[in-house]
Structure formats: C-alpha cells, structure tokens
C-alpha positions in Angstrom: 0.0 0.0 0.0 1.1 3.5 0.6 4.2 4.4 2.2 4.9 7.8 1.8 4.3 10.4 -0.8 7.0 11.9 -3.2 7.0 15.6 -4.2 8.0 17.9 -6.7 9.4 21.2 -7.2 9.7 22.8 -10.8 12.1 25.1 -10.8 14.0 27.9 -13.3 16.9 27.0 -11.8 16.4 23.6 -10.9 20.7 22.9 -10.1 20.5 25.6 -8.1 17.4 24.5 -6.1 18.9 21.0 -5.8 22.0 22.7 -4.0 19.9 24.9 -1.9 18.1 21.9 -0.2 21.3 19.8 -0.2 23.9 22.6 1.2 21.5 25.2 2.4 19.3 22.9 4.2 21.4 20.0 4.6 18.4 16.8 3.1 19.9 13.8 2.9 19.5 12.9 -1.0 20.0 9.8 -3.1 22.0 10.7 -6.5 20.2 8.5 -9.0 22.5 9.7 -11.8 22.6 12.9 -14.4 22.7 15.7 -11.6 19.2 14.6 -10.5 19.1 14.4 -6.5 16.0 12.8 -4.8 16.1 14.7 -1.0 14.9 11.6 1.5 12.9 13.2 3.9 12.6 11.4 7.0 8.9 11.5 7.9 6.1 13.8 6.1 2.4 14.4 6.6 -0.5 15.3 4.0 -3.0 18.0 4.3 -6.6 18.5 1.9 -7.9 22.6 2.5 -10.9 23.2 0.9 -11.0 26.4 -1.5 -12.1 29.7 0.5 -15.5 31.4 -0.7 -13.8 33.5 -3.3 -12.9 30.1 -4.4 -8.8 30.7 -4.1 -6.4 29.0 -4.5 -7.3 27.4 -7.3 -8.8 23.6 -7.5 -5.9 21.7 -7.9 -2.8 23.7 -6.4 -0.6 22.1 -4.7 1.7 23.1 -1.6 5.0 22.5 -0.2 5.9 23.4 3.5 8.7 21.7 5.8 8.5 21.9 9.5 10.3 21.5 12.4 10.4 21.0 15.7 12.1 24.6 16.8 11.2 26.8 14.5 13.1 30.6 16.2 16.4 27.7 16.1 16.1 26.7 12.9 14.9 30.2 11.2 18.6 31.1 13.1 20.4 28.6 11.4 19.4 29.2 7.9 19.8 33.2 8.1 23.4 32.1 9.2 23.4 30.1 5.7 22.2 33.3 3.9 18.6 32.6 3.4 16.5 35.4 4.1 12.8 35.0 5.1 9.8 36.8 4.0 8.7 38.0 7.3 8.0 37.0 10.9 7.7 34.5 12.9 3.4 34.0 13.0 1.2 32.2 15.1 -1.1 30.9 12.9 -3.4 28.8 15.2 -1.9 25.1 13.5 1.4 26.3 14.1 4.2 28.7 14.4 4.9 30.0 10.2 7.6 32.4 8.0 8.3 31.7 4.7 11.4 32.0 2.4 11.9 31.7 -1.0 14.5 28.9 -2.8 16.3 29.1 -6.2 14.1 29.1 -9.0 11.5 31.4 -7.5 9.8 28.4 -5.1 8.3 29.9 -2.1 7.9 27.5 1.1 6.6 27.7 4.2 8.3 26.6 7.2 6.7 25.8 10.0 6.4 24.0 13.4 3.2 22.6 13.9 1.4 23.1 17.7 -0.2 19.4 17.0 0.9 16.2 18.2 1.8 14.3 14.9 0.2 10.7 15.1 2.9 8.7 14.3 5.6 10.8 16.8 2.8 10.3 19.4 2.9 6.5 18.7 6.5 6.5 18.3 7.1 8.3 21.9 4.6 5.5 23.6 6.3 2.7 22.2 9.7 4.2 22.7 10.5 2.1 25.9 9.4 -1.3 24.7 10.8 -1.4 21.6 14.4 -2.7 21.0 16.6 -0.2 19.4 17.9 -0.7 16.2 20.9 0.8 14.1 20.6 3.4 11.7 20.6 2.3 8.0 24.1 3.8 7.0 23.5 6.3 4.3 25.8 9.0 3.1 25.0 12.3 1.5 25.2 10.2 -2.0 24.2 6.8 -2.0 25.1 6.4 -5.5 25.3 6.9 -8.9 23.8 4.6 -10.3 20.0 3.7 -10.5 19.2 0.6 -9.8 16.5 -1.9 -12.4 12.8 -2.5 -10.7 14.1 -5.7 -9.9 17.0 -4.6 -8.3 15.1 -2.6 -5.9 12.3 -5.5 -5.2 15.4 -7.8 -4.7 16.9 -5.5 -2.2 13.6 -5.1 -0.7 13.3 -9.0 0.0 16.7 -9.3 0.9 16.2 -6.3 3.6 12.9 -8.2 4.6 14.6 -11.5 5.7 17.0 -10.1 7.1 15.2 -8.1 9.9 
C-alpha cells in the first residue's frame, strides 16, 4: 500500500534549487544519476484545505511546506546560511509560520506545527518497549547509479529476511 508520498518542485533553476536543499538545508539525498538528486525526507504528513468562498487557491494547487520541531532555532540557522525570510515568525493557530523563498523562484513555508503528529505520538509510547535498532548507513550520495525494478524489489526481500 502507501508508504509515503514523493513531491515535486519545478524550478527555473532547478541545479541551483537541488544545492539549496542539499547545502543550504542539509536533506539527505540519493544521487540516482545525471545531476538529478531525490532529498529523503525522514517522515512527512499530508493536508486536503478546501477552497475559500472566493474560491482561491485554485482547485488543484498544490503546496509544499517543511517543518520542524524549533522553528526561532532553525529560522537562526538558515539566516546564518544566507537565506532570508519573507517576514516574521506568525502564530497561525496550526502552528508557528515564515516563509522563504529557494532558487528558481519556489516559495515555502516553514513551520512548526502546535499538534501532536500521530505517528511521533505513537513512536514516543512505544519508545520504551521497543528494542533499538541501528541506523541504515546512508551518506550524503548513496550512489550513482540507478538501480533496475528488480533490483530494488530484490533488495527489498533481501532487507525483509533479514530483519
């Protein structure tokens, strides 16, 4: 079934938004060949807003956002890295917002959320019963290469018996 969601930015300087999310804000990434970087984000979420009465935005737009879990520490740390923000911290009810704008003309919000996400919740509870287990190693680049389908589902089962 489902196990997470990919997104995607189009960008008029798409090299330079791939550096500003690998240098600027450090993702982890997969190099799957060609200059084309795929950022793994470690956990995600999914909203659906309906259309206000003047009926903006449009059907059909879609929108991007990271959060965090500090958002005054992490705003910080990326005005330190040069990236400037298009106002002020705001409370907006569902969290703490600002906004900056990446290579290419992409605007994103950043924010961090005054909900409990589910699975963190669930993750917390659990913390003390489950056994830890190690990190996958992953550097910055994985690879170059991109592997076949069956490469992947073959890695997949062999990561499966394995566990």
């Amino acid at each position: 079934m489902i196990r997470g969601i990919h997104g995607m930015f189009y960008s008029s300087d798409a090299d330079g938004t791939r550096a500003f999310l690998r240098d600027v804000l450090e993702l982890p990434f997969t190099d799957v060949g060609e200059g084309w970087l795929i950022f793994d984000l470690p956990a995600g979420d999914l909203g659906v807003h309906p259309i206000d009465e003047d009926g903006q935005p449009t059907p059909g737009t879609h929108d991007v956002s990271f959060y965090c879990d500090d958002l005054r520490g992490t705003v910080a740390t990326l005005r330190a890295r040069g990236v400037q923000f298009a106002g002020e911290i705001d409370d907006r009810g569902y969290g703490l917002v600002t906004h900056f704008t990446m290579p290419g003309g992409i605007e994103v919000q950043l924010y961090q959320p005054h909900y409990v996400k589910r699975r963190v919740a669930r993750t917390a509870k659990r913390a003390g019963k489950a056994r830890a287990r190690p990190a996958p190693r992953r550097g910055k680049a994985v690879g170059t290469k991109q592997r076949s389908a069956a490469g992947r589902g073959q890695a997949s089962s062999q990561r499966r018996r394995t566990r």
